[in-house]
C-alpha positions in Angstrom: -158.6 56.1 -113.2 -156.8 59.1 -111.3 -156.2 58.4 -107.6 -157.7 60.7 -105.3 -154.9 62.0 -103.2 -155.3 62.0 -99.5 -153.0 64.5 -96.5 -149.8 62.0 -95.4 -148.2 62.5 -92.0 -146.1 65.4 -91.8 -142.3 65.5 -92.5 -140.4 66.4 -89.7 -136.8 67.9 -90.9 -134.3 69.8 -89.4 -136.3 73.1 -91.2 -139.3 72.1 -89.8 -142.6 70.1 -90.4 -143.7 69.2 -94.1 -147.0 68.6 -95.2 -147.6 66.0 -97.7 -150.3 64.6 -100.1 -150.0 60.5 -101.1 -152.0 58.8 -104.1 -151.6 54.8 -103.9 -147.7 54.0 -103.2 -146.7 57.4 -104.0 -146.7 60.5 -101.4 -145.7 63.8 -102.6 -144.6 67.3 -101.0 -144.8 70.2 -102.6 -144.3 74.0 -103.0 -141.2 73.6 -100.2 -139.6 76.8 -100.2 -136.2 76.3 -100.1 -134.5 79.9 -100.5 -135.0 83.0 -99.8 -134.2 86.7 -101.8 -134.1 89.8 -100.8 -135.7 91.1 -104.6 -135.4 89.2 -107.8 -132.0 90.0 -108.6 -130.2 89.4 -105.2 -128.7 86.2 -104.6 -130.9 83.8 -103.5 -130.2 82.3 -99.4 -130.8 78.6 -97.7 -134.2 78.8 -96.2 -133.8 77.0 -92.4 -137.5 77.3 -91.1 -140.5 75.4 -92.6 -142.2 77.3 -95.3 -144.5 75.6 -98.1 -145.7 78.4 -100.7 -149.3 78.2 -101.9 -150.3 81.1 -104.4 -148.6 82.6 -107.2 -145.4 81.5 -107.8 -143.8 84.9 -108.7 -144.5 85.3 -105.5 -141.9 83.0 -103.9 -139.8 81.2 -107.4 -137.5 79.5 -105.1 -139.4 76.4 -104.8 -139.5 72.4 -104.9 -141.5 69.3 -104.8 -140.1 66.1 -102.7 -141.5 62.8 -104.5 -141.0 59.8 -102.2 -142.9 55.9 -101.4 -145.6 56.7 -99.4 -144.5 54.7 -97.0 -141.1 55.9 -96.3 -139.3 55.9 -93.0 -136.8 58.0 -91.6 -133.1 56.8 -92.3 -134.1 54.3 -95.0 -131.4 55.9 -96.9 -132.9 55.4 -100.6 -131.2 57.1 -103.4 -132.1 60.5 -104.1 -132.5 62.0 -107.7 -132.3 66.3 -107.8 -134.0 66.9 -110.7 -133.5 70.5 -113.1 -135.9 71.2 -115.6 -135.2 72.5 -119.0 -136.9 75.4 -120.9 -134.3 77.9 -122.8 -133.1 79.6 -118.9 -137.0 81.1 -120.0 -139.6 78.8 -118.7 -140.2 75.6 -117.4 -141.2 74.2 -113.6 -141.0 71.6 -111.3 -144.3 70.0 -112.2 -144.5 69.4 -115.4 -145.8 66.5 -116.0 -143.1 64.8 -117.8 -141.1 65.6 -114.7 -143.4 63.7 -112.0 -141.6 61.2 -109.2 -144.3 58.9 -109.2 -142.1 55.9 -111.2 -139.3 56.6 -109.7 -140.7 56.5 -106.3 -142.3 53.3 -106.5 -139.0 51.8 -107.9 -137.9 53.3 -104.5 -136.4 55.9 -105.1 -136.6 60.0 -104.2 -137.1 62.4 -106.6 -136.6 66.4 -105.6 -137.7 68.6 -108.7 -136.7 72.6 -108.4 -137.7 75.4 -109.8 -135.3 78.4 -110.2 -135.4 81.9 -111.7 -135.7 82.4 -115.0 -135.4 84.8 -117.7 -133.6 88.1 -116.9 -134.1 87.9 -112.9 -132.0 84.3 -113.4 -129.8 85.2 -115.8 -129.2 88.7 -116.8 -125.6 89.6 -116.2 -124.3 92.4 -114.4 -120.7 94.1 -115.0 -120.2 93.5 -111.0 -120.4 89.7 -111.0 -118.0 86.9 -112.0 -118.2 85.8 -115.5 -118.8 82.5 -114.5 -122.0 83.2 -111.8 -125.8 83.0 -112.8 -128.2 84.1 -110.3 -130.4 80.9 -111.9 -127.8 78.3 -110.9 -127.1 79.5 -107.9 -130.6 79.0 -106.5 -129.9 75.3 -108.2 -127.2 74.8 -105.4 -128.8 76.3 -102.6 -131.6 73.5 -103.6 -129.0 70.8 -103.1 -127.7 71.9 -99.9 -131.4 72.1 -98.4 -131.0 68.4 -100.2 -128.2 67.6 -97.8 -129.8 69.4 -94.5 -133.2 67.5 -94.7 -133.4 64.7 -97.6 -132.6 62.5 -94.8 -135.1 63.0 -93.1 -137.6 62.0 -96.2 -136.0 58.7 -96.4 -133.3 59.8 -98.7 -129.5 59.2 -98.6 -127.6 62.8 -98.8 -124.2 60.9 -100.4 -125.9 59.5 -103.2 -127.4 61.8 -105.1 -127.7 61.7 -108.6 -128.2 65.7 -110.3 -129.9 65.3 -113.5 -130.8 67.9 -115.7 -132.4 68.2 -119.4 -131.8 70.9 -122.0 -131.4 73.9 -119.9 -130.9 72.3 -117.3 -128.3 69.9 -118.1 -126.2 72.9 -118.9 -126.8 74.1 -115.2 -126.0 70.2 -114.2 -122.9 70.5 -116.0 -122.5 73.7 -114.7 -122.6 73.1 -111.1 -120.1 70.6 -111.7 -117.7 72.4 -112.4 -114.6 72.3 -110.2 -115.3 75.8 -109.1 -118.7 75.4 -108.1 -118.8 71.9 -107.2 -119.6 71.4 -103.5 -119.8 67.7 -103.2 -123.4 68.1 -102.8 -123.7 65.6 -105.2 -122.3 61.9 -106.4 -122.8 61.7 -110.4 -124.5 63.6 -113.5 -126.7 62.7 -116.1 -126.8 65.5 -118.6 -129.6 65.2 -121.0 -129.4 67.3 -124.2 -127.3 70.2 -122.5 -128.0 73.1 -124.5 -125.5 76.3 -125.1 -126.4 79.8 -126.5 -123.9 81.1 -129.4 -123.4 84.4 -128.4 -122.4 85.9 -124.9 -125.2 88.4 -123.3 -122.8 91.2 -122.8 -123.4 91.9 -126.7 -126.9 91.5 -126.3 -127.0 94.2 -123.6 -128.0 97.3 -125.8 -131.0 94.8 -127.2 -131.7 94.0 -123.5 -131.2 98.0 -122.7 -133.8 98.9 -125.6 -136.3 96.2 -124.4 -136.7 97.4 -120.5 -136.3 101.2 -121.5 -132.9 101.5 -119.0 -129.9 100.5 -118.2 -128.7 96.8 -117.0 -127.7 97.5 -113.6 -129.2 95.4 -110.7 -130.4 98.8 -108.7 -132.4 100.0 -112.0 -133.7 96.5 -112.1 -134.6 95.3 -108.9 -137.6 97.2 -108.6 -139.1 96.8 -111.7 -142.3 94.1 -111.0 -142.4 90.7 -112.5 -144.7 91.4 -114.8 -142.6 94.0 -116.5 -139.6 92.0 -116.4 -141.5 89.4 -118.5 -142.7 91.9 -120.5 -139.2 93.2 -121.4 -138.2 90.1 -121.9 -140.6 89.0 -124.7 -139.5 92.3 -126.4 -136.2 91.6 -126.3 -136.6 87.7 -127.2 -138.1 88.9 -130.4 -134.7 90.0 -131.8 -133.1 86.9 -131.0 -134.6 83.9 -133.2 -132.8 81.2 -133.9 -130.5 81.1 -130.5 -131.1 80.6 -126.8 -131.2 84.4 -125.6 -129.7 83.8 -122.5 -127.2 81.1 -120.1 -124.1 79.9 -120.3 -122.0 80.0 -124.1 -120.0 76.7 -124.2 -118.3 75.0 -121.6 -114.6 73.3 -121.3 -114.8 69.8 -119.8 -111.5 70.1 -118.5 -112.9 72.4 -115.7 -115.3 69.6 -114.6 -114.7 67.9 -111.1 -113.7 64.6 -111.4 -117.6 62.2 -110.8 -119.5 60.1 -113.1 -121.4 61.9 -115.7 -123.2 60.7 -118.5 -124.1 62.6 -121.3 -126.9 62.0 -124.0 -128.1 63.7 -127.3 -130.6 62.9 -130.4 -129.7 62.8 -133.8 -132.9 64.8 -134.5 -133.1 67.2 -131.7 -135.2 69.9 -133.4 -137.1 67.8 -135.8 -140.4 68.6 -134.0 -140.3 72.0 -134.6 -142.9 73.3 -136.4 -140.9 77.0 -137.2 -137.9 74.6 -138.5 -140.2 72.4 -140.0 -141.7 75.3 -142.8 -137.6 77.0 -143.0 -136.4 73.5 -144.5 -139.7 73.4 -147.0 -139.0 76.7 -148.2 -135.1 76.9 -147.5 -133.0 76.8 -151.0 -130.2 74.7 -151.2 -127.9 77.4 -152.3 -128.7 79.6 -148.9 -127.2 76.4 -146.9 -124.0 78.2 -147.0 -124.7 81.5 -145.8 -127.0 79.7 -143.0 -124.0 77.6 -142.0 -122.0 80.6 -141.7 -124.7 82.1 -139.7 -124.3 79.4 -136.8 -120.1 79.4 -137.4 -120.3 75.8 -139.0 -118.0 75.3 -141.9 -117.1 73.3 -145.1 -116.9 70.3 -143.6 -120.4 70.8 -141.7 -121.9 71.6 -145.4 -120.2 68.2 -146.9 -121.3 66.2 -143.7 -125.1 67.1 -143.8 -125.4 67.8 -148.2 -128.0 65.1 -147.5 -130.0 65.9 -144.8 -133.4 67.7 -146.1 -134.0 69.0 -143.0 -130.7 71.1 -142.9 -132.0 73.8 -140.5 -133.1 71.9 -137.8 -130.2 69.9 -137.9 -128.1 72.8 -137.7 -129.8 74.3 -135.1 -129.6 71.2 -132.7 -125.6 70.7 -134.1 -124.8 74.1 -133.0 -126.6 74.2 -129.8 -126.4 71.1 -128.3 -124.5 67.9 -130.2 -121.2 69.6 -130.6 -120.8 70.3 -127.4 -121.7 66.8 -125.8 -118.3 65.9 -128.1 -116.4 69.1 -126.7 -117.3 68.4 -123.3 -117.2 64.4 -122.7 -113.9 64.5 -124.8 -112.1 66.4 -122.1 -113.2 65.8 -118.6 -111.2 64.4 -116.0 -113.2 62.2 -115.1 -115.3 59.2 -116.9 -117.6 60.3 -119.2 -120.4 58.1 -120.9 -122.0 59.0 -124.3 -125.5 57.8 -125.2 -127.2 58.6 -128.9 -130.2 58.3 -129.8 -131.3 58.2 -133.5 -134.3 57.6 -135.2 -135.7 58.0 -138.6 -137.5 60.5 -141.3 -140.6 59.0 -139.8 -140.0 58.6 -136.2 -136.9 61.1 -135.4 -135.7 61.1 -132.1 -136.3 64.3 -130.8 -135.4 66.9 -128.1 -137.0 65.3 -124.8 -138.0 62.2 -126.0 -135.7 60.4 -123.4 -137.0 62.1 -120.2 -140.1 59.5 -119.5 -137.7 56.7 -120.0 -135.0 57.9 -117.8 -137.3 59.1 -114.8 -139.7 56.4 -115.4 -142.7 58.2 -115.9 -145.8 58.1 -118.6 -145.6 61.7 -119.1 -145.9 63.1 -123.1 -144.3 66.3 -124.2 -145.8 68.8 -126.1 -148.1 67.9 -129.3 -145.3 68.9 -131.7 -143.5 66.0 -130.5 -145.8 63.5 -129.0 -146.3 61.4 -132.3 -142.4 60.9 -131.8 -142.2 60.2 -128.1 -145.3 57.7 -128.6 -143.7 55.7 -131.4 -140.6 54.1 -130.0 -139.8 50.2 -129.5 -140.2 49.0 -125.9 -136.4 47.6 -126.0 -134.9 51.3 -126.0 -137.2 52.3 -123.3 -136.3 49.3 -121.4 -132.6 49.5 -121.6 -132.3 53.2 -120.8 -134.5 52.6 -117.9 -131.5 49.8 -116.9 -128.9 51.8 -117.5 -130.6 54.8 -115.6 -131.7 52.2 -112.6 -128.3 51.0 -112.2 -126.4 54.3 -112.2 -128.8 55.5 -109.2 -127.4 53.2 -107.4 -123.9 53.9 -107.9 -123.3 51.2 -110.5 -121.0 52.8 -113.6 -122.1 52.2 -117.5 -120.7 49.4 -119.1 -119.4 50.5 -122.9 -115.8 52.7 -122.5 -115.6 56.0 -121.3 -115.8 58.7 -124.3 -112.4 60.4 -123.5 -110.5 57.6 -123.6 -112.2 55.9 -127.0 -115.0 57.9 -128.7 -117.2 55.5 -128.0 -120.6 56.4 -128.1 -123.2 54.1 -126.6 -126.1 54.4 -129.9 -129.9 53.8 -129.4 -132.3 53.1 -132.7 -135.9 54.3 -131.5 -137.5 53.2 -134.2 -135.8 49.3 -134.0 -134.9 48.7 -130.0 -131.5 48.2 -131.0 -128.4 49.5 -129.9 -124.8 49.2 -131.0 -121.2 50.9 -129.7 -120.1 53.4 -132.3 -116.8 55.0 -132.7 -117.0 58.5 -133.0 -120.1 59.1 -134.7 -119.5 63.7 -134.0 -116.1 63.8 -136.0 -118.1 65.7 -138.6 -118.7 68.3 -136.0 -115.9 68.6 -133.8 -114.3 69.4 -137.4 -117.3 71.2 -138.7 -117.9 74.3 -136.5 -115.3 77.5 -136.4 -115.7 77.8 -132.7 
């Protein structure tokens, strides 16, 4: 039975008063706006005075929701959790459902989901800006400094916060830890299923160019209203199928600052897709090669996977995601964690299946993959909550770093067991061009 939700007592920060709503243990404040923009394409600002945002949310994007106890007191100090959703740098929000506080706030701790822009107001690129800078993740770190000026306040500790991010938005976790961008704003990383587009958007630019109907500049752009931005943007996505259209291509772990991050994949990241799902019925085993080549995989890739019968999603979540947890936890500075989680033909472990059992919540994805998410053994769930619980707190995984050892810390979904493996991406650290 749903609990009916009842006003809290205001949140009184150093930007102002809050306005809450608690259900049970849990209270909950949301549609905080925590940044400001002159238009869509200027870069976003720290908001300092109270605003909460109720309406359309093209409105005012820059918002987030502050999950906490309901009882919470000022200077409790509990650790805080800044949560970034995924969604292809194209959709996504702060409440959706999988991404509700609720079980992390009743294990005591805060959870602050944000939204950012998307699409080409977040991360079109203009020829003015470093080639490093995404409008997108820069709203991300203006979130976490309103995270240092007034989590306090909420009940939250400001030095210890844990950034996690899934998909898309481990990439921009990743991202924002990079030694140029990282502010200290934040104490450790938990990257789940970072995801990297193949091709750079300066050579999508005539497709982006053809789709709006001018030129990429920010003054031809700014003025254009949100819903013809969106509109330009589904024309545009049309030419780009089997890639993320926009965001970061690849990342060096050597430019990562030197904190805690964990980083986790599934074997069968795209499995769930329905669109991969009828390619591999249909897809001839003498077309694997040209497909390969397609994606810059190699040889080596075609030897590793000649029995996978569900080559194309494989590849697709190989390309985009897997070889780059190797890439990236094989050279950072600091200590990186690997976790993997595989599953069967039956049961694959899929993209997002690990987000309710690392924020604690019930929460299903969509119904593609819900079957999957639903059938998993209680022991997995029950470790990677442990694992997640204790690295809140500041507590470091137990298995080796990955740098150091290839070891990869291996979850079976469809057994509850686990096991250290030694370098179970060889194939594809060796299998991809570039």
């Amino acid at each position: 039975m749903k609990q009916v939700s009842t006003p809290t007592s205001p949140c009184t920060s150093l930007s102002g008063q809050f306005h809450g709503k608690s259900a049970g243990d849990v209270a909950t404040f949301d549609h905080i706006v925590y940044a400001s923009a002159s238009d869509l394409f200027a870069e976003s600002a720290l908001r300092t005075q109270p605003s909460q945002h109720i309406g359309n949310p093209e409105q005012s994007p820059l918002l987030l929701r502050v999950t906490t106890p309901a009882d919470t007191t000022q200077g409790e100090d509990m650790p805080v959790v800044a949560l970034i959703h995924g969604g292809g740098f194209e959709n996504g929000s702060r409440n959706e459902h999988w991404f509700g506080g609720d079980g992390l706030a009743k294990q005591r701790v805060i959870m602050v989901s944000i939204d950012y822009r998307l699409q080409f107001p977040g991360f079109v690129r203009f020829h003015d800006e470093q080639p490093d800078f995404y409008r997108g993740i820069s709203d991300c770190q203006v979130a976490l400094d309103w995270i240092q000026r007034n989590i306090e306040d909420f009940g939250g500790d400001p030095t210890n916060v844990t950034l996690i991010g899934q998909s898309a938005g481990a990439t921009i976790a990743l991202w924002l830890a990079r030694r140029d961008h990282f502010k200290g704003t934040f104490r450790r990383v938990m990257a789940l299923s970072p995801a990297f587009a193949r091709t750079d958007f300066y050579q999508r630019k005539g497709l982006a160019r053809f789709a709006l109907g001018r030129g990429i500049t920010r003054s031809s752009l700014k003025n254009l209203s949100p819903q013809k931005l969106a509109r330009g943007y589904r024309k545009y996505r049309k030419f780009i199928q089997t890639d993320l259209a926009l965001g970061p291509v690849g990342l060096d772990g050597q430019e990562l600052a030197d904190i805690p991050i964990i980083i986790s994949c599934t074997r069968e990241e795209w499995y769930a897709s329905t669109t991969t799902a009828r390619i591999d019925h249909w897809l001839p085993r003498s077309l694997r090669p040209l497909l390969a080549n397609h994606f810059n995989a190699n040889a080596r890739y075609l030897d590793a996977t000649t029995n996978t019968t569900r080559f194309f999603a494989q590849l697709i979540g190989d390309s985009a995601i897997r070889r780059w947890v190797d890439r990236i936890a094989s050279s950072t500075p600091g200590n990186t964690w690997v976790m993997h989680y595989i599953g069967s033909e039956a049961v694959p472990a899929v993209h997002c299946s690990d987000i309710p059992w690392v924020l604690n919540s019930e929460a299903q994805t969509d119904h593609h993959a819900r079957e999957y998410i639903a059938e998993r053994a209680d022991a997995t769930v029950q470790q990677v909550r442990g694992i997640t619980d204790a690295f809140l707190q500041g507590n470091l995984p137990t298995w080796r770093p990955y740098r150091s050892s290839r070891e990869v810390l291996e979850l079976n979904i469809t057994t509850g067991q686990s096991q250290i493996v030694h370098d179970p991406f060889a194939h594809l650290r060796e299998g991809f061009y570039s």
